[in-house]
C-alpha positions as CSV (number, residue, x, y, z in Angstrom):
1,X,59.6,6.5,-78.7
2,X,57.9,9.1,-76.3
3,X,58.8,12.6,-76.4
4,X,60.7,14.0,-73.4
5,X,58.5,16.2,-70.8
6,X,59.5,19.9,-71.6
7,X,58.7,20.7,-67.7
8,X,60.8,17.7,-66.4
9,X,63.6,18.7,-68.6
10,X,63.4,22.6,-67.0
11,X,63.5,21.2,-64.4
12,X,66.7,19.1,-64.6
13,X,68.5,22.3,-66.6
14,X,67.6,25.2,-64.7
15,X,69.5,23.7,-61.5
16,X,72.8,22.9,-64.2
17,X,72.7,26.4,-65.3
18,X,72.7,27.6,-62.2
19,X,75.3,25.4,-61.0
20,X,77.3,26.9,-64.1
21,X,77.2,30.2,-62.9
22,X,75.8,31.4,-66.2
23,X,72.2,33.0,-65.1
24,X,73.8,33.9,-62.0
25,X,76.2,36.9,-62.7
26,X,74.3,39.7,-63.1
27,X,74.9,40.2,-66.4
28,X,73.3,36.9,-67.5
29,X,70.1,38.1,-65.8
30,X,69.9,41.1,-67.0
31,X,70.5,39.9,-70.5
32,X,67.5,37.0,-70.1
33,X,65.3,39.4,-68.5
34,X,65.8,42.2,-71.0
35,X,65.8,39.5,-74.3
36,X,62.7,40.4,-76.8
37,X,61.4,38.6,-79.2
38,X,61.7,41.7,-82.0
39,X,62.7,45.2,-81.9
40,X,59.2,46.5,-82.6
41,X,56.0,44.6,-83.3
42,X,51.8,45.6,-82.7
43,X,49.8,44.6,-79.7
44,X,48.8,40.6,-79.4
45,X,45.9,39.9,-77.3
46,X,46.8,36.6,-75.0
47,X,44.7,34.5,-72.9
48,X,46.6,33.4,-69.6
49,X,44.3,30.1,-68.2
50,X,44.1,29.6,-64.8
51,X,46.2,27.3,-63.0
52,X,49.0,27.8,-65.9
53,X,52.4,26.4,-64.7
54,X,55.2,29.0,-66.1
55,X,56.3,26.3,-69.0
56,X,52.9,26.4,-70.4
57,X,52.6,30.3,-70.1
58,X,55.9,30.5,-72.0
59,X,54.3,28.1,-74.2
60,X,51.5,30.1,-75.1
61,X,53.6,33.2,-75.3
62,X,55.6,31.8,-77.8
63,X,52.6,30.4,-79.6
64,X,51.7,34.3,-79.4
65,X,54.9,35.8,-80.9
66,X,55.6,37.7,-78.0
67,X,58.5,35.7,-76.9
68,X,61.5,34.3,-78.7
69,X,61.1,30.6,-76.7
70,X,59.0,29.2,-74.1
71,X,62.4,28.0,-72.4
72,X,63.7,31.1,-72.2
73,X,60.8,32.9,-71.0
74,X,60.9,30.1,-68.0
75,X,64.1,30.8,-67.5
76,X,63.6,34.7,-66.6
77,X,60.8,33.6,-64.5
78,X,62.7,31.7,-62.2
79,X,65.8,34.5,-61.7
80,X,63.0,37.2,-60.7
81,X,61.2,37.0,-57.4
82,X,57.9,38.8,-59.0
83,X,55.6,35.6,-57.4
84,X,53.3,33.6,-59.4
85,X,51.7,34.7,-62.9
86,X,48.2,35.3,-62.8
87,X,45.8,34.1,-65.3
88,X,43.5,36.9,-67.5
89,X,43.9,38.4,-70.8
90,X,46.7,40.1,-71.4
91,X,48.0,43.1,-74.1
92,X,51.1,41.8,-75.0
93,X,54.0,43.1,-77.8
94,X,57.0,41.2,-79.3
95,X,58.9,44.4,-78.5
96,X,58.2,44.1,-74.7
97,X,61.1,42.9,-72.4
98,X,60.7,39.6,-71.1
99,X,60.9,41.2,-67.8
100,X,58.2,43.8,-68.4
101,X,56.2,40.5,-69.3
102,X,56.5,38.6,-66.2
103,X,55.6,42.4,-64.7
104,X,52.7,42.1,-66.1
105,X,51.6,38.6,-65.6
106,X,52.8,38.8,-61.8
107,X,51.1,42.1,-61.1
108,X,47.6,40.9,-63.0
109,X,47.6,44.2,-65.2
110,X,45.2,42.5,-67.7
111,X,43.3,44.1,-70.2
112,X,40.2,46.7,-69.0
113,X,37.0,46.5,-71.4
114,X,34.6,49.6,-71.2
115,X,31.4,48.7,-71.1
116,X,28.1,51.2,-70.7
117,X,24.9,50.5,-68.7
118,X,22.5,53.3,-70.1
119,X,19.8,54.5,-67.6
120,X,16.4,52.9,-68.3
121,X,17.8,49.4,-69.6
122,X,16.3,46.7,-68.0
123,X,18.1,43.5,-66.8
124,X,18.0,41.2,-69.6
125,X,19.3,44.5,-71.8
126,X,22.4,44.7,-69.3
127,X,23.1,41.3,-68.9
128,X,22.9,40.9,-72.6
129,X,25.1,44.4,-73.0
130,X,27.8,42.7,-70.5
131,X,27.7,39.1,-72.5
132,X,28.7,41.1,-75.6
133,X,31.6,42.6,-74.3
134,X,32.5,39.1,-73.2
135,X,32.3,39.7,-69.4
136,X,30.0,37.2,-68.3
137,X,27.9,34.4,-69.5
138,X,24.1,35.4,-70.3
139,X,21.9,32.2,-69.3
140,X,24.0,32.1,-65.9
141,X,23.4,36.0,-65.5
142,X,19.8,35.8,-66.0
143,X,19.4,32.9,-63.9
144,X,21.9,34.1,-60.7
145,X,19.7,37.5,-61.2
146,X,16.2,36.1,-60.7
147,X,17.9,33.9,-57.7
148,X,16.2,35.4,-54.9
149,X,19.0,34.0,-52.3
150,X,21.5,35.5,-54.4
151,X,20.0,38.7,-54.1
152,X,19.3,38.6,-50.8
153,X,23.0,37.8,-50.1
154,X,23.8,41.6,-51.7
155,X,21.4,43.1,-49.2
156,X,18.3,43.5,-51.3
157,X,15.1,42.7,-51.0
158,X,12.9,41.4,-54.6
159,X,12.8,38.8,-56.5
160,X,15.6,39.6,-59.2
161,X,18.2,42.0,-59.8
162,X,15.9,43.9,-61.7
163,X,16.6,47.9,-61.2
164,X,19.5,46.9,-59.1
165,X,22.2,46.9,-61.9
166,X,23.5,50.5,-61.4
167,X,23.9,52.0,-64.9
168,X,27.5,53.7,-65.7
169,X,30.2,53.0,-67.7
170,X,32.6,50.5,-66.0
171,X,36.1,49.1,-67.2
172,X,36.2,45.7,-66.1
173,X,38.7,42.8,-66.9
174,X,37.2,39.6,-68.5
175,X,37.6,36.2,-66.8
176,X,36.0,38.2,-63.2
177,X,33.2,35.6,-63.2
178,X,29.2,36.0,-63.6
179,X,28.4,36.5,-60.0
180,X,31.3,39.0,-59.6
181,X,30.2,41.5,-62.1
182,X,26.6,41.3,-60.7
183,X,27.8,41.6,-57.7
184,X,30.2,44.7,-58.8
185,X,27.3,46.4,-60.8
186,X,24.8,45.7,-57.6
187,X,27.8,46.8,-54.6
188,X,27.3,49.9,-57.0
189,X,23.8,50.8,-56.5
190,X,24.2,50.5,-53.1
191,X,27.1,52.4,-52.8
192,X,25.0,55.3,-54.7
193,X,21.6,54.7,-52.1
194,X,23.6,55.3,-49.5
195,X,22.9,59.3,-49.8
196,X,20.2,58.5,-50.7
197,X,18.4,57.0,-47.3
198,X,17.4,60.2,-45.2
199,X,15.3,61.3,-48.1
200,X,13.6,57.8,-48.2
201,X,13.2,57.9,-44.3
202,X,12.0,61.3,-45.0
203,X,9.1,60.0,-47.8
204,X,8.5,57.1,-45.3
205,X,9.2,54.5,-48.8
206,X,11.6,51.5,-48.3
207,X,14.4,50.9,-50.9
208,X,12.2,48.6,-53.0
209,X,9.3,50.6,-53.5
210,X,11.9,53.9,-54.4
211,X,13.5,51.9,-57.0
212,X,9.8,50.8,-58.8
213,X,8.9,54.5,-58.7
214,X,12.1,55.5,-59.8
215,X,12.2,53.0,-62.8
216,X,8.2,54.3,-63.9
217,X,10.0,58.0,-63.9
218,X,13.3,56.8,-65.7
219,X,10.7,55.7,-68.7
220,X,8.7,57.9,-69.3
221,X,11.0,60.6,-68.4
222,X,13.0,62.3,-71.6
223,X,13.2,65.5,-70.2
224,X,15.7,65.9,-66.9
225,X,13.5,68.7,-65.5
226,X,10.7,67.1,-65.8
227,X,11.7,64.0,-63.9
228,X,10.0,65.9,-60.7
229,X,7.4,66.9,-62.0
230,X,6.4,63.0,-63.3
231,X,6.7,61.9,-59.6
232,X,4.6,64.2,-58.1
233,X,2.2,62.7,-60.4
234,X,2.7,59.1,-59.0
235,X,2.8,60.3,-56.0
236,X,-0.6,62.3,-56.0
237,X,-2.2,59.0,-57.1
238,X,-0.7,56.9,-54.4
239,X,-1.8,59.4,-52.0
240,X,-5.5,59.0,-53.5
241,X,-5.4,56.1,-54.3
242,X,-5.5,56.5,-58.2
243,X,-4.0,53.7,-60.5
244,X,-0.7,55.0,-62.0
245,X,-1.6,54.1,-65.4
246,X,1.9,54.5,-66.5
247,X,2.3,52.5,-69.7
248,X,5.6,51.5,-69.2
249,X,4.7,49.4,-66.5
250,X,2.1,47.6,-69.3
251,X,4.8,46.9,-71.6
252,X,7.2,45.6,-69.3
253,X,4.8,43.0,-68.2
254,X,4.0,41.6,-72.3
255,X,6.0,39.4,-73.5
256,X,8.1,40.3,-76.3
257,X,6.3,43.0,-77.3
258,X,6.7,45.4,-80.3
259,X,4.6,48.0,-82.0
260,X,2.3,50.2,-80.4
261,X,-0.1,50.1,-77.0
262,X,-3.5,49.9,-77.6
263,X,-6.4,49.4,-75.8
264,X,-6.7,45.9,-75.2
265,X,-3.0,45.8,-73.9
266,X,-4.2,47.8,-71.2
267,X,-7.2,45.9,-70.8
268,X,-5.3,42.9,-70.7
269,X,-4.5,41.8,-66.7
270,X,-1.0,41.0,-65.3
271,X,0.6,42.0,-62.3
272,X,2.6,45.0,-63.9
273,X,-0.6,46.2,-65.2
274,X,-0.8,49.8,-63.6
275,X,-4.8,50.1,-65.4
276,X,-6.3,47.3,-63.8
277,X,-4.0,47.2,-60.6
278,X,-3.8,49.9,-57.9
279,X,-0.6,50.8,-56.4
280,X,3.0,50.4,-57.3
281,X,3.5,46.8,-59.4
282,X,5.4,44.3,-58.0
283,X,8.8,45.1,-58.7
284,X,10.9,47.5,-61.2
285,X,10.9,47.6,-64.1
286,X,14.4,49.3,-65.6
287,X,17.4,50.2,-63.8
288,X,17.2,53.8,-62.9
289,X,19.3,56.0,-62.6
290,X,20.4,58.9,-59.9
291,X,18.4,61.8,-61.4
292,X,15.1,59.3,-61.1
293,X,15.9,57.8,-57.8
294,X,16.8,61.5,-56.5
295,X,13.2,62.7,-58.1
296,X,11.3,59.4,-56.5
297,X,12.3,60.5,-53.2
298,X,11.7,64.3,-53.6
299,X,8.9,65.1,-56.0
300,X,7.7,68.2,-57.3
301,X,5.4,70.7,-55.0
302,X,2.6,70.0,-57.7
303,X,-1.0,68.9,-57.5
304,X,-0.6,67.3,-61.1
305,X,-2.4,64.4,-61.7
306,X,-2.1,64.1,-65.6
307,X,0.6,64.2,-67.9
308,X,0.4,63.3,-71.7
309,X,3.7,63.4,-74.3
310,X,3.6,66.2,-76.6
311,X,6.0,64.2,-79.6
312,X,9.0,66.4,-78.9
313,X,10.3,64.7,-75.8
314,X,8.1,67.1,-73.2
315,X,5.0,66.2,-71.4
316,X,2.0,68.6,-70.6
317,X,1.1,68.5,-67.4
318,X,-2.3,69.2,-65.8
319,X,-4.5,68.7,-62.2
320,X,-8.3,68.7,-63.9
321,X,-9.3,65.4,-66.1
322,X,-10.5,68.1,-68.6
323,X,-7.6,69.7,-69.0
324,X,-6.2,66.2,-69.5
325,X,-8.4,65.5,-72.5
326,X,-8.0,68.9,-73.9
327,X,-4.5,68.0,-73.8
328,X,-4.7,64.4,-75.2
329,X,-6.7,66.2,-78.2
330,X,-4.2,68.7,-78.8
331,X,-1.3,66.9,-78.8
332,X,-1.6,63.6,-79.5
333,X,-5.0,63.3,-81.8
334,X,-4.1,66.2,-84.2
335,X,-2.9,64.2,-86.8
């Protein structure tokens, strides 16, 4: 014998109940809408699909604990004029009213996931940072990212989101979508370049070259004040047409690469090679962030052309090759 259709039968009752007057006082409303399913209880996490009908959300909120029956919880749905439930995942407890639920299924107050976009990570380190906080799914990240249409459509020009992903700490709901929260992190940046413009109008550099230079300084930079002092270096090269030489820029362009630089890395040619290539390479390389963009666009008043790391985070800093290798010596040879 087949089982009766729970929506068909809701369907026939709510109409009779009404007719009977018994939801209708106010009393009966308020007594469905205030029903919980216990007088205390912890947090449940529930998943609201889209294009639930309200039986099958009562249905799952049942399954959940978090009402006392799925009927019921149909029931207060239809005596409240809160509009439809809204798929997302919800934070949900057994000690909630059954009208604070439909509050918060009507309203869409789902649950907010903080995820953090560190300065200097590149795009397949975001994407994969956002994938494990369940907000998107990686291979269609990675591939909507290197769609150069897509990107075009959010007002950039490259090939790939790379350096576009504005690094921050967002709280974002899950079930957004992949090209929403690209498109969220990306409306960022641009939201953030905007003060930035007259100072690249200034420097005569377009928004794509600022955001290469700025990813070279947000890697090698570990020093805040010396984020100015790193682009005047790049751009005293550029101005005499010296290759960067940045080694970041080399590493970006190996392929899963571990371990140390050495000499035949930067001997090795690629288009991100800043040894054998003059200029800026073809795109960036990390997502910067404001203190590197702000330094990219206004560079120290320096004639440096030199910098090597000293091991504590610092650079040295110098304008004569000499005092370059005198430095390299000192610092980086002495053990």
């Amino acid at each position: 014998m087949p089982k009766p259709n729970p929506r068909l039968r809701l369907g026939l009752i709510l109409p009779l109940l009404v007719a009977l007057g018994l939801p209708a006082s106010l009393a009966g409303r308020l007594w469905l809408l205030d029903q919980r399913a216990a007088p205390s209880g912890a947090e449940v996490t529930v998943e609201i699909p889209k294009g639930a009908g309200v039986m099958q959300v009562g249905e799952i909120l049942e399954k959940a604990g978090v009402v006392k029956s799925a009927w019921g919880f149909a029931l207060a749905s239809r005596l409240t004029s809160l509009g439809p439930l809204r798929a997302g995942e919800y934070g949900l407890s057994p000690a909630m009213s059954q009208r604070m639920i439909l509050n918060h299924l009507a309203r869409g107050k789902v649950l907010l996931h903080n995820v953090t976009i560190p300065e200097g990570f590149t795009l397949a380190q975001a994407v994969a940072r956002l994938a494990e906080a369940r907000l998107l799914d990686p291979a269609r990240a990675l591939e909507l990212a290197r769609d150069r249409e897509f990107v075009a459509s959010l007002g950039l020009k490259g090939d790939s989101l790379e350096g576009y992903l504005f690094p921050d700490t967002y709280r974002l709901p899950r079930g957004l979508g992949t090209r929403a929260v690209l498109t969220l992190l990306a409306r960022r940046f641009q939201a953030e370049w905007k003060a930035l413009e007259p100072l690249a109008a200034q420097r005569g550099l377009s928004q794509h070259k600022a955001v290469i230079l700025a990813s070279i300084i947000e890697r090698e930079a570990r020093v805040d004040q010396e984020r100015p002092l790193i682009s005047a270096v790049y751009h005293n090269r550029l101005k005499l047409g010296m290759k960067l030489q940045a080694d970041p820029t080399v590493i970006y362009g190996l392929e899963g690469f571990e371990g140390n630089l050495t000499r035949a890395h930067l001997e090795r040619d690629h288009a991100y090679n800043t040894y054998t290539r003059e200029g800026l390479p073809p795109g960036p390389i990390c997502s910067p962030g404001l203190a590197s963009l702000r330094a990219a666009l206004k560079p120290a008043a320096v004639d440096y052309l030199y910098f090597v790391a000293k091991g504590d985070g610092s650079h040295a800093f110098s304008r004569d090759y000499q005092d370059q290798i005198n430095n390299v010596n000192r610092y980086q040879r002495r053990h």
